[in-house]
C-alpha positions as CSV (number, residue, x, y, z in Angstrom):
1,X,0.0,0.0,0.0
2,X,1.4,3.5,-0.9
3,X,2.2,5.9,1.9
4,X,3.3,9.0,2.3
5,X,6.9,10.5,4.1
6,X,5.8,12.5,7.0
7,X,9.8,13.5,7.0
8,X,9.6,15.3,3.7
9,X,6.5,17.3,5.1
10,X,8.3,18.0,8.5
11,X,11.3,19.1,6.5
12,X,9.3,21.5,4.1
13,X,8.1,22.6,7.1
14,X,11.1,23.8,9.3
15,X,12.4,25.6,5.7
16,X,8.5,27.1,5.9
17,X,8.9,28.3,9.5
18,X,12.9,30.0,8.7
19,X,11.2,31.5,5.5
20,X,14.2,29.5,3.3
21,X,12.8,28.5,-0.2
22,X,13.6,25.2,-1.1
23,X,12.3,23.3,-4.2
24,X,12.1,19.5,-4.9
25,X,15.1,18.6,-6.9
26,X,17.2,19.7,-3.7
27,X,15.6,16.6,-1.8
28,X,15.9,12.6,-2.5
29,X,15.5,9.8,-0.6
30,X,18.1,7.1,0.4
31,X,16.5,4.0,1.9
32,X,13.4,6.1,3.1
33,X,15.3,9.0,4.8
34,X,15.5,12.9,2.9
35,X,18.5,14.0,1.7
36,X,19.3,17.9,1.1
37,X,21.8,19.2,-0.9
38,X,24.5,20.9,1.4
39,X,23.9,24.5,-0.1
40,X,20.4,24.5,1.3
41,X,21.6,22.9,4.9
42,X,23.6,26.3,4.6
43,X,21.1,28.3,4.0
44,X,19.4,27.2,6.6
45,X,21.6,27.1,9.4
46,X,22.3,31.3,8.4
47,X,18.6,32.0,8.9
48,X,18.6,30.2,11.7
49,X,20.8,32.6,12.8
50,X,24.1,29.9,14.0
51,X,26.9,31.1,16.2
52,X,29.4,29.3,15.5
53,X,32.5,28.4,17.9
54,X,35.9,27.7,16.8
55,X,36.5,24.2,15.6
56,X,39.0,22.0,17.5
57,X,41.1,20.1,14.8
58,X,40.8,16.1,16.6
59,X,43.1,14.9,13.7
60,X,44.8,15.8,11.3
61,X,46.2,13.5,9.0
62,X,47.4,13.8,5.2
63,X,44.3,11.8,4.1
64,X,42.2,12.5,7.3
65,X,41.0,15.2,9.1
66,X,38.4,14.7,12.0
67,X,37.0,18.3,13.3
68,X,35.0,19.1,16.3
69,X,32.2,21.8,16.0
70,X,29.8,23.5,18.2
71,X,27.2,26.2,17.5
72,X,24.3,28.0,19.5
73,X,21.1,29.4,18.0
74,X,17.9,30.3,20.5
75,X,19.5,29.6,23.2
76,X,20.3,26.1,22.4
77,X,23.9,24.6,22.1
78,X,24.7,21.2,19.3
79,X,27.6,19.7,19.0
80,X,28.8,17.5,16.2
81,X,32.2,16.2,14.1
82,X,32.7,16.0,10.8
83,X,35.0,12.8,9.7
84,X,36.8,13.0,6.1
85,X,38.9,9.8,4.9
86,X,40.3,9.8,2.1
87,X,39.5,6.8,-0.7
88,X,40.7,6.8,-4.1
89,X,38.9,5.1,-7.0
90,X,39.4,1.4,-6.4
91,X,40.2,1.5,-2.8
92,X,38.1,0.2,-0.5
93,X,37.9,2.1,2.9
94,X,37.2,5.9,3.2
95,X,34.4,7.7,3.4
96,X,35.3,10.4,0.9
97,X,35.8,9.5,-2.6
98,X,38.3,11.1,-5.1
99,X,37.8,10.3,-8.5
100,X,40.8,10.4,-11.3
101,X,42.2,14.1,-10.8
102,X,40.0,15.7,-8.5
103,X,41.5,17.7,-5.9
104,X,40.8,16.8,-2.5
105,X,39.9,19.0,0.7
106,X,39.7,16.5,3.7
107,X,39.2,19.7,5.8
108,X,36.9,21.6,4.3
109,X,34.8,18.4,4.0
110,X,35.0,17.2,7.3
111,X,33.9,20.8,8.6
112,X,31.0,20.7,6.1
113,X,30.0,17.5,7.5
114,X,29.8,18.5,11.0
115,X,28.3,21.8,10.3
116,X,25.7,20.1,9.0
117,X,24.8,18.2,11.4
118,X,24.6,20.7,13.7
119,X,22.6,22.6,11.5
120,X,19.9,19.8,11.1
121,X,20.5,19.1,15.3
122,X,19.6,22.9,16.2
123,X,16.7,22.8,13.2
124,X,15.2,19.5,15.0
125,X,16.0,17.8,11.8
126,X,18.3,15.5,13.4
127,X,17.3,12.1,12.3
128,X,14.8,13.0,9.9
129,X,17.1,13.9,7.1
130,X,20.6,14.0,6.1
131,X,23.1,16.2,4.3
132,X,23.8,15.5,0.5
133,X,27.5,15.7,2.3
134,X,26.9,13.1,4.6
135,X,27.8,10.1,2.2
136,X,29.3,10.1,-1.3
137,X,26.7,7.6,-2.1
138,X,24.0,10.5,-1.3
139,X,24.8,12.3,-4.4
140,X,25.1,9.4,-6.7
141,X,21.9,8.3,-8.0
142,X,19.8,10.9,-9.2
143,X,17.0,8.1,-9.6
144,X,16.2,8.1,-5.4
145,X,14.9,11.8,-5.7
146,X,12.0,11.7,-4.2
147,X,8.7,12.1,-6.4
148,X,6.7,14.4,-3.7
149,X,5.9,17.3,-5.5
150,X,6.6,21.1,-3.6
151,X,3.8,21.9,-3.4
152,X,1.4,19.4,-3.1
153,X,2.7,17.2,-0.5
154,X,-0.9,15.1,-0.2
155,X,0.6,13.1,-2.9
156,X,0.9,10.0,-2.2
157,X,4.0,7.3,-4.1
158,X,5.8,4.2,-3.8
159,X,7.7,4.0,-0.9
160,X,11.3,2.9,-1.4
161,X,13.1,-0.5,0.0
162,X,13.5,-0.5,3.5
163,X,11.6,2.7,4.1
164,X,11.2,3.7,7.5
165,X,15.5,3.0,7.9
166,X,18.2,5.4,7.2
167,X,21.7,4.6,5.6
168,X,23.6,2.1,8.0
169,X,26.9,1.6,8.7
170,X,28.1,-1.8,9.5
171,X,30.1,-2.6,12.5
172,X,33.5,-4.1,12.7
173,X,33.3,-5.5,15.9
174,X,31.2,-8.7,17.0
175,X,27.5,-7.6,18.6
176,X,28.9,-8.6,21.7
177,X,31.9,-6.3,21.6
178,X,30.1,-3.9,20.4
179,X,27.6,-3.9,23.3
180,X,30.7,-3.6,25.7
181,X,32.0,-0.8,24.1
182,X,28.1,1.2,24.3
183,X,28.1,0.2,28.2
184,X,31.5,1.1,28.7
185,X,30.9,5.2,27.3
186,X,27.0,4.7,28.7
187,X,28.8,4.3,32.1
188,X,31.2,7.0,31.4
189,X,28.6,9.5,30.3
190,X,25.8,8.4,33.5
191,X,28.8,9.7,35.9
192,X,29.8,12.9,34.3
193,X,29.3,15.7,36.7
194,X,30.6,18.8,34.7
195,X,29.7,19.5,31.2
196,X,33.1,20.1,30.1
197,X,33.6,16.3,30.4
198,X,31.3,15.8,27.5
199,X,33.9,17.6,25.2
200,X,36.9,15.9,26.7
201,X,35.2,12.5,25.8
202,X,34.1,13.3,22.6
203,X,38.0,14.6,21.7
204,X,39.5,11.1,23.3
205,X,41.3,9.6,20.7
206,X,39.8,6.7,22.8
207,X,36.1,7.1,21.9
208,X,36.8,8.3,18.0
209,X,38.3,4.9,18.0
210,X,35.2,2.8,19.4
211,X,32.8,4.8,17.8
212,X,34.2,3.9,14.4
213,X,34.1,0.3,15.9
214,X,30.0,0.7,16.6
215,X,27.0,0.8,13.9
216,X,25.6,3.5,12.7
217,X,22.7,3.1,15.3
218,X,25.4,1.9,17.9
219,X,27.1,5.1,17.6
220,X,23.8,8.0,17.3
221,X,22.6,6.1,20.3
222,X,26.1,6.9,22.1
223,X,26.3,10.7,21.0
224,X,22.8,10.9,21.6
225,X,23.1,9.6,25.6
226,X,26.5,12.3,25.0
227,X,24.1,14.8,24.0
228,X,21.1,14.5,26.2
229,X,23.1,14.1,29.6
230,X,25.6,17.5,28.1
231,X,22.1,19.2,28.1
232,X,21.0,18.1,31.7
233,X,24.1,19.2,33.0
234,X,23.8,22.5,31.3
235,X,20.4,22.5,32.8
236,X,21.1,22.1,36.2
237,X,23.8,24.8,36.3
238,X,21.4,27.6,35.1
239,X,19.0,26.2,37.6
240,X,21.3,26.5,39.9
């Protein structure tokens, strides 16, 4: 039975609500999640009116670059980091592919990546749609655009394989080591006291490490616990 994407409608929406014009050939779905084209993440994240801090370099590598970046809008603080690898055609590994002789700017595309998601994080778009930067896959097959139209978003279409999940990433570890390593930072995170901690763990060369061990669901649910206790902290010390 054909059904709609609420996503798409809750995405047109927040765009709506910043009065940001976006049209339908700057979102596509991958396995059932929106994506939207970087230039329009941007866009929003300037009407939303971002502050952004300075990023902390976590590595820099002549192939790699992993940056830290935070931003404030509305009185609300998100943090995220941008990861670049570089993969050449052929290679297998990397999560940013250079093709022939295509320059490549680790940097610049690691920071895009985090800025992003930041961006999405302080819209409430976190988890409903990603950035066209996100994945190279994400900008390599035209034929996922979504069919919604603009404006008529009562239409209704196929929905695509595996629709209700987003992009995975597959862990390297067993499920069992994996688990450890999700109650070890879980347990870490439950018993931080100062919200300064939550930057110090999420720069450990320690916890880059495991979270590039975990799933792409393994790690979200980390940064999300990260996150969420970050925000109780900060909480408590205005309260206070």
């Amino acid at each position: 039975m054909a059904r709609k994407n609420p996503k798409l409608d809750k995405i047109y929406d927040v765009f709506d609500k910043h009065k940001v014009d976006i049209d339908r050939d700057s979102i596509w779905e991958v396995q059932g999640t929106p994506v939207v084209k970087h230039k329009d993440v941007e866009r929003l994240g300037a009407a939303i009116g971002i502050k952004w801090t300075k990023p902390e370099i976590l590595r820099a590598e002549r192939d790699e670059a992993v940056i830290l970046v935070m931003g404030e809008a509305n009185g609300k603080t998100e943090w995220s980091i941008g990861e670049a690898l570089i993969s050449k055609e052929n290679e297998v590994g990397g999560n940013y592919k250079v093709k022939g002789k295509m320059a490549a700017y680790p940097y610049a595309m690691a920071e895009k990546r985090a800025k992003d998601r930041v961006i999405l994080k302080l819209a409430d778009l976190h988890g409903d749609a990603y950035s066209s930067e996100e994945a190279d896959d994400f900008n390599q097959d035209p034929d996922n655009r979504s069919n919604d139209r603009r404006d008529d978003r009562r239409d209704e279409r196929r929905p695509a394989a595996n629709d209700d999940k987003p992009p995975a990433r597959e862990a390297s570890v067993s499920k069992e080591d994996g688990q450890a390593i999700v109650q070890h930072w879980v347990k870490q995170i439950d018993e931080m006291t100062r919200t300064k901690q939550a930057m110090d763990i999420a720069a450990s060369k320690e916890f880059i490490a495991d979270m590039k061990k975990l799933s792409s669901n393994g790690e979200d649910y980390v940064m999300g616990k990260l996150s969420d206790k970050s925000q109780e902290l900060k909480r408590a010390a205005h309260a206070g």
